[in-house]
C-alpha positions as CSV (number, residue, x, y, z in Angstrom):
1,X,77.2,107.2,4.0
2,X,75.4,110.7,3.9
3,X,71.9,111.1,3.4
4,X,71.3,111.4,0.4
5,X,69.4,114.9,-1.1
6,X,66.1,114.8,-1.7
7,X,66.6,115.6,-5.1
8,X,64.0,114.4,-7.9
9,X,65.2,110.8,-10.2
10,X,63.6,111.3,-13.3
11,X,65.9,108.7,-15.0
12,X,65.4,105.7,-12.8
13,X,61.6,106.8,-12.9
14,X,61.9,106.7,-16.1
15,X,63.8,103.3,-16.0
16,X,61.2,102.1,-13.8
17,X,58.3,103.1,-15.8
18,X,59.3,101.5,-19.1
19,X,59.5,97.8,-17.2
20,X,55.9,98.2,-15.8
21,X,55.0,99.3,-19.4
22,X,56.8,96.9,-21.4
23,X,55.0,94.1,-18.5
24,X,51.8,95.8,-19.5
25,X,52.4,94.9,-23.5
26,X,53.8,91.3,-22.6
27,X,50.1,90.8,-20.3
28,X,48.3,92.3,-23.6
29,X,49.7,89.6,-25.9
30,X,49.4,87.0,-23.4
31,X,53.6,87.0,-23.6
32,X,54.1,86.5,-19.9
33,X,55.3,83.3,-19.7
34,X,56.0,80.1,-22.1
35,X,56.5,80.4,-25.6
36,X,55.0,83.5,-25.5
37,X,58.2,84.9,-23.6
38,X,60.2,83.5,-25.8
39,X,58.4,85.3,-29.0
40,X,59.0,88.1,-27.2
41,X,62.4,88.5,-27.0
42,X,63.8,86.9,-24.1
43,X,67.1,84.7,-24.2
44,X,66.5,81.3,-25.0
45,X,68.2,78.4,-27.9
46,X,66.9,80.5,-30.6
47,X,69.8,82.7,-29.8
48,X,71.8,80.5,-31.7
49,X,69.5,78.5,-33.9
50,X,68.3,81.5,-35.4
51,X,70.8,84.3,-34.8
52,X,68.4,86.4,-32.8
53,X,71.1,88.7,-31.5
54,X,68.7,91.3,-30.3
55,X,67.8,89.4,-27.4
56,X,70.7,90.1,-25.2
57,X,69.4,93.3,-25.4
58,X,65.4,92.9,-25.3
59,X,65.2,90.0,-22.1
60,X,66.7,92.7,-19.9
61,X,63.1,94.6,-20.5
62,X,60.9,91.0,-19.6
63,X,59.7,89.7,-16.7
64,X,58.1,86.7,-15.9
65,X,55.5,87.8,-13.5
66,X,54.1,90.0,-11.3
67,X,56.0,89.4,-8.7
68,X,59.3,89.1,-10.9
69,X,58.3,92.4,-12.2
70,X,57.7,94.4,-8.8
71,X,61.1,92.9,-7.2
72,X,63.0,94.0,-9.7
73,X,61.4,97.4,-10.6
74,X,61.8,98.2,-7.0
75,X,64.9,97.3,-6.6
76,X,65.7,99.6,-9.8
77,X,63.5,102.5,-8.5
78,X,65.6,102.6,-4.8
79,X,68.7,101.6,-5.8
80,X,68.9,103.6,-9.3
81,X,67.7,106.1,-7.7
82,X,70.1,106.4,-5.2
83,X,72.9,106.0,-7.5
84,X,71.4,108.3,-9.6
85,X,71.3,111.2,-6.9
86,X,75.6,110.2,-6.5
87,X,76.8,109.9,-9.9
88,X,74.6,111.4,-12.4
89,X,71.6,109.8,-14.2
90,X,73.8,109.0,-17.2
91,X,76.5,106.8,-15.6
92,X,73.3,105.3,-13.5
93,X,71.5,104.4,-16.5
94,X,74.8,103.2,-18.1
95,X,75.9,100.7,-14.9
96,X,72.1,99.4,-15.4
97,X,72.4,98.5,-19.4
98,X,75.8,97.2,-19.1
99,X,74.8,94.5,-16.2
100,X,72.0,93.5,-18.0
101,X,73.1,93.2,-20.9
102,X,76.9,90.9,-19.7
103,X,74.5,89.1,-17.4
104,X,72.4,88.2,-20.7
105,X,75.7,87.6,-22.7
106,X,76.8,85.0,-19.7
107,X,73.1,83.4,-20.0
108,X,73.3,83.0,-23.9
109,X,76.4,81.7,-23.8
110,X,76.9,78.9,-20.3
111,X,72.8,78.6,-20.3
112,X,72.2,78.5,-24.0
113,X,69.6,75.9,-23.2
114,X,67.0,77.6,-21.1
115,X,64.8,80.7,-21.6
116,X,65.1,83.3,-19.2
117,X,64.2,87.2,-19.3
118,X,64.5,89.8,-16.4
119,X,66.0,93.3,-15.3
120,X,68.1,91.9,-12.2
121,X,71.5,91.9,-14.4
122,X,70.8,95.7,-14.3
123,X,69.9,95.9,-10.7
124,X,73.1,93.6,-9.7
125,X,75.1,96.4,-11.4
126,X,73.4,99.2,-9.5
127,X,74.1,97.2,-6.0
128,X,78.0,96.6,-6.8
129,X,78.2,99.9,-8.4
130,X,76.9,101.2,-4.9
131,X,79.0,98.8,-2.9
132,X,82.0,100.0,-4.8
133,X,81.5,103.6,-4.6
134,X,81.5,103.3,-1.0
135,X,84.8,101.5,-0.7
136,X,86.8,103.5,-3.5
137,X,87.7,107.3,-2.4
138,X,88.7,107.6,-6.1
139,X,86.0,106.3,-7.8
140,X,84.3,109.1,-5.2
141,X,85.8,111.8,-6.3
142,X,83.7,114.2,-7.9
143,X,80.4,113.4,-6.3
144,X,78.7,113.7,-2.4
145,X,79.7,110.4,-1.7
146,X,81.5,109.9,1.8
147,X,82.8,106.7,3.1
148,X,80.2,105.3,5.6
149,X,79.2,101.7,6.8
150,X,78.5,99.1,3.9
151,X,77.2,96.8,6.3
152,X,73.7,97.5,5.5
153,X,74.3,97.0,1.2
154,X,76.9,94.0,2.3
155,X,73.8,92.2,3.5
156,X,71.0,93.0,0.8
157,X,73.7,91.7,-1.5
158,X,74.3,88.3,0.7
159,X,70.7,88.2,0.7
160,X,70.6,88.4,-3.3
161,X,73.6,86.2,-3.9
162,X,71.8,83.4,-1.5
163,X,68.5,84.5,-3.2
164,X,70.6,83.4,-6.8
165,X,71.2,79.7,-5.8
166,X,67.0,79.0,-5.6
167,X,65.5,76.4,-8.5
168,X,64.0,79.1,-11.5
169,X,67.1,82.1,-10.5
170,X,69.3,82.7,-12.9
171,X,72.4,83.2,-10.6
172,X,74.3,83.6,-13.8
173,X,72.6,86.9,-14.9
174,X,73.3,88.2,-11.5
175,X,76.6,87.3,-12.0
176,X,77.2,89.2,-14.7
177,X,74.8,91.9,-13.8
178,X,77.2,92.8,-11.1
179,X,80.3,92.8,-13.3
180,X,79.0,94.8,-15.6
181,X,78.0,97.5,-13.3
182,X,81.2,97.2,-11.9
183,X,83.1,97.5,-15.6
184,X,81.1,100.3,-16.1
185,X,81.0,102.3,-12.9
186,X,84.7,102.5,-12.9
187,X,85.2,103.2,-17.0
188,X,82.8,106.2,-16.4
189,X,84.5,107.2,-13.3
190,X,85.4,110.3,-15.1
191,X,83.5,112.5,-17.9
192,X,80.8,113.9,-16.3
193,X,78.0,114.6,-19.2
194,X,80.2,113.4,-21.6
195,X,78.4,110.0,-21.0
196,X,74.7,111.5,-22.0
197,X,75.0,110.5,-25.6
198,X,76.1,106.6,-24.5
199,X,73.7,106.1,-21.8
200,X,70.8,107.0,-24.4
201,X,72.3,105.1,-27.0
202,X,72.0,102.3,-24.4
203,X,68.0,103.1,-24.2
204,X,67.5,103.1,-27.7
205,X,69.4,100.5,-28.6
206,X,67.3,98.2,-25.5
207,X,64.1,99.5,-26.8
208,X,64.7,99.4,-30.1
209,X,65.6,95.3,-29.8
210,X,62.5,94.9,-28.3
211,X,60.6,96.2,-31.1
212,X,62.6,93.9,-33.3
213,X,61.9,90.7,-30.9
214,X,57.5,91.9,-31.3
215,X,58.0,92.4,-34.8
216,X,59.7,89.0,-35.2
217,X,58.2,86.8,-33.0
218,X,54.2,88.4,-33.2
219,X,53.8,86.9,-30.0
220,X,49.9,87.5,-30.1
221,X,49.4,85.6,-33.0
222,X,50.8,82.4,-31.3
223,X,47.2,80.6,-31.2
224,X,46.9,80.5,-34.9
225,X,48.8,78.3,-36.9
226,X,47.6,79.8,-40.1
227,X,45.7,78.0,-43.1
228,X,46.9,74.0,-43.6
229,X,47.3,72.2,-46.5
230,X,48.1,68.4,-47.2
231,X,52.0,67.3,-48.5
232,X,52.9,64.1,-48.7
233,X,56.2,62.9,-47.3
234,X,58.8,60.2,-46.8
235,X,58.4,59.4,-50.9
236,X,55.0,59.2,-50.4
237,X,54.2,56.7,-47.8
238,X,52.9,59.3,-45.6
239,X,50.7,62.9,-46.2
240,X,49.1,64.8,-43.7
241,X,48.3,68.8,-42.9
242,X,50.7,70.9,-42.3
243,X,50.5,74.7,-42.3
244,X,51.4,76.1,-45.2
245,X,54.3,78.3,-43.4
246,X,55.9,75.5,-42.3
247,X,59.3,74.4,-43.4
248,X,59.6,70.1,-43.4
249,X,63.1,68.8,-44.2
250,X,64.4,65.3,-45.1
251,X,67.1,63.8,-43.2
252,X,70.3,62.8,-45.1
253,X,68.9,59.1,-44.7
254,X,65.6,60.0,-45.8
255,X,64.1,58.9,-43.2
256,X,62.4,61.0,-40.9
257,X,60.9,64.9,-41.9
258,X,60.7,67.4,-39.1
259,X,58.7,70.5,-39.2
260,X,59.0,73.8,-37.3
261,X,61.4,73.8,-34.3
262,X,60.5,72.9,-30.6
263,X,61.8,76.1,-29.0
264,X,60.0,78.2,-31.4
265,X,57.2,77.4,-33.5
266,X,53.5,76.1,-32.0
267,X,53.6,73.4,-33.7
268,X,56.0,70.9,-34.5
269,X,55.8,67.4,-36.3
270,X,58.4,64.8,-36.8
271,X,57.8,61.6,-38.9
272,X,59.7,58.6,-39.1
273,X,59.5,56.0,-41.3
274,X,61.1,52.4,-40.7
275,X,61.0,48.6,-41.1
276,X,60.1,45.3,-38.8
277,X,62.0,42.9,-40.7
278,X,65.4,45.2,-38.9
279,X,66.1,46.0,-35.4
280,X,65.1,46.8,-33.1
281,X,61.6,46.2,-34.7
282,X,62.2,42.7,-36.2
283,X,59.6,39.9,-34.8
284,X,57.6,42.6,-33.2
285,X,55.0,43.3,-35.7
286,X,52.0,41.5,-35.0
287,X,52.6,42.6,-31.4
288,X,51.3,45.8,-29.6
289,X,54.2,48.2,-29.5
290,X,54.7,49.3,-25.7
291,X,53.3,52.2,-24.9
292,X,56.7,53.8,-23.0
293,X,56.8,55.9,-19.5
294,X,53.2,57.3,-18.7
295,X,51.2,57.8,-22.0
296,X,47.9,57.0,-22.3
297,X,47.3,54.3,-24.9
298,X,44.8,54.0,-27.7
299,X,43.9,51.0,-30.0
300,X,42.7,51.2,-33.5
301,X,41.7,48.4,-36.2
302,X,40.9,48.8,-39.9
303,X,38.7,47.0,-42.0
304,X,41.7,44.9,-43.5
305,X,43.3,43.8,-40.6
306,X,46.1,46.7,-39.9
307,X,46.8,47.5,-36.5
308,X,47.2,51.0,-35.1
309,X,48.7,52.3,-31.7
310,X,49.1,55.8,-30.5
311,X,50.0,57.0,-27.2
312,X,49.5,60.4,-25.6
313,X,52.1,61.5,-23.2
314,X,51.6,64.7,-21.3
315,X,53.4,67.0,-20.7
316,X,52.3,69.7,-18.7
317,X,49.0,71.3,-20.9
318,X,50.0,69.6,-24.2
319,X,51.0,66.4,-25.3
320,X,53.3,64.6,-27.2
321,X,52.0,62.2,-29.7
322,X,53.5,59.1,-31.4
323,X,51.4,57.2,-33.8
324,X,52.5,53.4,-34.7
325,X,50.4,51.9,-37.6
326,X,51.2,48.0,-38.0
327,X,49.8,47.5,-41.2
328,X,48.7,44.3,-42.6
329,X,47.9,43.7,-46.1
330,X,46.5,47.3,-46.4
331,X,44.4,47.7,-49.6
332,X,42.9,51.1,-49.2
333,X,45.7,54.0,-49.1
334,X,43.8,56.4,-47.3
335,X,43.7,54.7,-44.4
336,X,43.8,57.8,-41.8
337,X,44.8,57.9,-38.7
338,X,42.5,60.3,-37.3
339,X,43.9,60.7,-33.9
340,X,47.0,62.7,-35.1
341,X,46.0,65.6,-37.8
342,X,44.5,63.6,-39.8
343,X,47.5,61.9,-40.7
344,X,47.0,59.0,-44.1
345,X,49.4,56.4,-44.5
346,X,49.3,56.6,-48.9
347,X,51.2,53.7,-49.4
348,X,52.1,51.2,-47.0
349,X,52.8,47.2,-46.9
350,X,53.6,44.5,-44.3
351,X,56.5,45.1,-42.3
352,X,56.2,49.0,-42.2
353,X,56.1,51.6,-39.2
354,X,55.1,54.7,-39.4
355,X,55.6,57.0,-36.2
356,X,54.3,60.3,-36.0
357,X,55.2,62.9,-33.3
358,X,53.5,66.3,-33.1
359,X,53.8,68.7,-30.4
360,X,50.6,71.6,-29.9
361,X,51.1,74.4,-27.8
362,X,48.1,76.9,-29.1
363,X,48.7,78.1,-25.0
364,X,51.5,79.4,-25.7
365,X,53.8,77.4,-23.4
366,X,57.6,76.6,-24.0
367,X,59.1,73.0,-24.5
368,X,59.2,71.3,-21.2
369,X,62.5,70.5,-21.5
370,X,63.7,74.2,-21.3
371,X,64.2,75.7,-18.1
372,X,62.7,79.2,-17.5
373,X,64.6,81.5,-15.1
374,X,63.7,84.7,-14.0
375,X,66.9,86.8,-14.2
């Protein structure tokens, strides 16, 4: 391969700059990581729980740290750069957008349960876009390229590919990342500047989805819940606080109300009401309920006789709480259960359970069951 000129970049400049500055707006909202990454628009369930389209576009712009960040802005800057000075800074900027954004499509669509945000799907594209440059006299044609050694690109992309198997990767965005660069280095193959108007269309429309994702999400307004107010629920057996923008839904059964959703919202409750006369409860209610896996347990008595038990499980900086209440012969219905939002049984009688789940995360961090992959 010839040296290339020493011609100036601006565009993968330009490229690089806006992922250092977007990383400087995630730090200022405290959107780095967690829930906080997910209000700011990278891929996660919400993709599909609450159409947020944009995201396939906005994730590409994310990174999950500093050093996230500085691998793949470099990688951008040197390879995108190089590119750049072969084939033009509009095909270059195209063969970035369109790896991103298939190897955000392949995340949404086999990883639709994790969260996961980066720019490698664009650098992947750059590498294979290289790679096949090098190989192809006709995708050559046209620009300074010569056939040279790809041993040197053959092994930063083993290196990569190896790199894509490690827990936290998403080897899937990579994937993708270096299909669509391949797609779109050989749709572009000929044109010239006809591809200007594309390419930034392709920068708007990424930029532009990321100012959707802030406007949507107000990722630094995660710590406040807004004001509360008390509803009572389950046909009243059960009232606590809420806050007031929160949505609770009865099941079909009527059973059990849930309010806000795990992947999203800071806080999430979910009640459930049932009896100990019916399994599996039945013959367990003058017992202590078990306290499952490794909660810490806590013991409560009122002054007629009812029995409370609520564990606190952690997971990671927040816990999940359940509340059991064992009443017996309760007389006053404001019996609270202070541990848990202040949550009041209104109305209960022997052989009633109430359980009560919330889930705080005023840090900002994302349901533990999700798995967050830098892409």
């Amino acid at each position: 391969m010839n040296e290339p000129t020493p011609e100036r970049t601006p565009m993968a400049t330009a490229l690089s700059a806006t992922l250092v500055g977007v990383y400087a707006l995630q730090w200022a909202f405290g959107a780095t990581d967690g829930l906080g990454l997910v209000h700011m628009g990278a891929t996660s369930p919400v993709f599909w729980e609450r159409l947020h389209v944009w995201t396939v576009f906005s994730s590409t712009l994310l990174h999950i740290g500093v050093l996230h960040l500085l691998a793949n802005t470099y990688f951008t800057y040197v390879v995108g750069g190089l590119l750049e000075r072969v084939i033009g800074p509009w095909r270059m900027l195209l063969v970035f957008f369109a790896g991103g954004t298939v190897g955000s499509l392949l995340s949404v669509v086999l990883l639709s349960d994790t969260v996961s945000a980066g720019a490698s799907g664009g650098a992947w594209g750059l590498m294979i876009a290289m790679l096949l440059l090098l190989l192809s006299p006709w995708l050559r044609v046209g620009t300074r390229l010569r056939a040279g050694p790809v041993g040197p690109l053959l092994r930063l992309i083993g290196l990569n590919a190896v790199l894509s198997f490690l827990p936290g990767i998403n080897g899937l965005a990579h994937l993708g990342g270096g299909l669509g660069g391949a797609m779109a280095v050989v749709i572009t193959a000929r044109g010239g500047r006809i591809w200007a108007v594309p390419a930034g269309l392709a920068y708007l429309v990424h930029l532009g989805a990321l100012a959707v994702a802030v406007f949507v999400g107000r990722p630094w307004a995660l710590g406040d819940v807004g004001p509360v107010e008390r509803r009572t629920v389950l046909d009243g057996y059960v009232s606590l606080e809420l806050p007031i923008a929160m949505e609770t839904a009865d099941t079909p059964e009527g059973l059990a109300t849930l309010g806000g959703s795990v992947d999203w919202d800071p806080l999430t409750v979910s009640i459930e009401l049932a009896r100990f006369d019916e399994p599996p409860w039945a013959g367990i209610a003058s017992q202590a309920v078990p306290c499952p896996g490794n909660c810490q347990a806590r013991r409560a008595q009122n002054a007629s006789g009812g029995e409370a038990l609520w564990g606190f499980r952690p997971y990671g900086p927040y816990a999940l709480v359940t509340v059991f209440a064992m009443p017996a012969g309760i007389d006053d219905p404001d019996w609270a259960l202070q541990a848990v939002q202040g949550a009041t049984l209104t109305e209960a009688g022997v052989g009633l359970l109430v359980s009560l789940a919330v889930t705080a995360r005023s840090d900002g961090d994302p349901a533990t069951h999700r798995d967050v992959l830098e892409a």
